[in-house]
C-alpha positions in Angstrom: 123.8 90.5 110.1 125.0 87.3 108.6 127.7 85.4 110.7 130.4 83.9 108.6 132.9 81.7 111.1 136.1 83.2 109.8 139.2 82.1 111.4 141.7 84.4 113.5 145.4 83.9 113.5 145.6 80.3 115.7 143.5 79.1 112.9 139.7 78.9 115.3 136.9 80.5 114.7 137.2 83.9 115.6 133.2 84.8 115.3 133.3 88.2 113.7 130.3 89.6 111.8 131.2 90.4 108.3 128.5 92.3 106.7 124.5 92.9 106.6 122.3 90.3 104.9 120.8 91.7 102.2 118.1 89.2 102.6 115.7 90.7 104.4 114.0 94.3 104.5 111.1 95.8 106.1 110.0 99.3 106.7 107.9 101.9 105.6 107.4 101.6 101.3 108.8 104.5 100.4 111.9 104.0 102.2 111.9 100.6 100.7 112.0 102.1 97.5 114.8 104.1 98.0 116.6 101.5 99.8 116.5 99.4 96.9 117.0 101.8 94.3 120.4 102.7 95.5 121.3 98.8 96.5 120.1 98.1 92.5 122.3 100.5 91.8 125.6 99.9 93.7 125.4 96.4 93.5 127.3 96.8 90.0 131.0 95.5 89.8 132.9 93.3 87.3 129.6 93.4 85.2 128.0 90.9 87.4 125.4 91.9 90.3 125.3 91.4 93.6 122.8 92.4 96.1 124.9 91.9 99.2 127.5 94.4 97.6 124.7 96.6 96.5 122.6 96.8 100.2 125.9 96.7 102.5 127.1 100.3 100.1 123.6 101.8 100.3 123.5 101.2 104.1 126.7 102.7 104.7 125.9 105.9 102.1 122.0 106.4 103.9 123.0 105.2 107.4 119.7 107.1 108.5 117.4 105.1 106.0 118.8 101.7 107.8 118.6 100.1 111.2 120.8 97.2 111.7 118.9 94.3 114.4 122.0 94.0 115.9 120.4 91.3 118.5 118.6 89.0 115.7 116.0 89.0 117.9 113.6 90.2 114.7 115.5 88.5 112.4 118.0 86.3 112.7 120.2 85.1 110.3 121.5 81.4 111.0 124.2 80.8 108.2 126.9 79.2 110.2 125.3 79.6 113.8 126.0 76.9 115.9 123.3 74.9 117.2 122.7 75.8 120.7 121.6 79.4 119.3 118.0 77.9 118.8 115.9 75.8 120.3 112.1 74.7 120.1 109.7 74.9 123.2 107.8 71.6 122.5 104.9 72.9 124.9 104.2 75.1 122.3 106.1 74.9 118.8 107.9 78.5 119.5 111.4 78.9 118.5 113.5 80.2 121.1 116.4 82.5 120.8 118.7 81.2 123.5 121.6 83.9 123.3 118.4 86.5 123.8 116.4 84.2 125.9 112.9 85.2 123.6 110.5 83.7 121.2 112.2 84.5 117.8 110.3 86.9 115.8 112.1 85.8 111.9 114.6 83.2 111.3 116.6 83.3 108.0 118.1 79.9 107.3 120.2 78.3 104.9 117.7 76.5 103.1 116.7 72.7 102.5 119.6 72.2 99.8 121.9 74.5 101.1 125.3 72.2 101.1 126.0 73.4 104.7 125.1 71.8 107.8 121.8 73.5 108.9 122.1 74.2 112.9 118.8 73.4 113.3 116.2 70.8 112.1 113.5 73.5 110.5 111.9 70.5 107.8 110.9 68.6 111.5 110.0 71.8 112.8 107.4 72.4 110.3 106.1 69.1 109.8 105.7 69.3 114.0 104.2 72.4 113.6 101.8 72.0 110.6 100.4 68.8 112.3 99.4 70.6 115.4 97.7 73.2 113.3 95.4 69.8 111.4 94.6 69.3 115.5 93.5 72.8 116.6 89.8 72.4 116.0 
């Protein structure tokens, strides 16, 4: 699920989720295939497509072809998470998901360009982590 900080009537972040991320999908193949057939084909409107239109309809039409990590514990999907969400052990150069309290399986961020604020330093991460791999022997 992507988590958009949308605002409730006192104007603060009320926290709701808004809609599945169409960015990720695993399974067995020929579910895939008919996953993405119908979100191709749904995703249609105003002659322009969009995939987040196109998998959020499919889901809701096949609601047996879909489970929905609810706990981001697979994937999880930082767009507008706040930073205390994640954290690194430096023992090891896992990622923890604090709201879970488990090593993070996936994490979907916003990308090294994105123009929001990324909740977490992921470029240092890498670097960290790719330097500890030139050192394992």
């Amino acid at each position: 699920w992507d988590y958009y900080p949308t605002t409730g009537a006192l104007g603060q972040p009320d926290g709701y989720y808004r809609a599945a991320n169409a960015g990720w999908f695993m399974g067995p193949a020929e579910d895939l295939v008919v996953f993405l057939e119908c979100a191709l084909a749904s995703g249609w409107a105003g002659g322009q497509y969009d995939d987040q239109r196109g998998a959020n309809l499919c889901m809701l039409e096949n609601p047996g072809l879909i489970t929905v990590d609810y706990t981001g514990t697979l994937i999880i999907d930082l767009h507008g998470m706040p930073r205390h969400v994640m954290s690194e052990s430096f023992v090891d150069g896992r990622v923890i998901n604090n709201l879970a309290n488990v090593t993070q399986c996936f994490a979907h961020t916003n990308g090294l360009n994105c123009p929001e604020p990324q909740p977490y330093d992921w470029g240092a991460w890498a670097l960290r982590l790719t330097d500890r791999f030139g050192k394992s022997g």
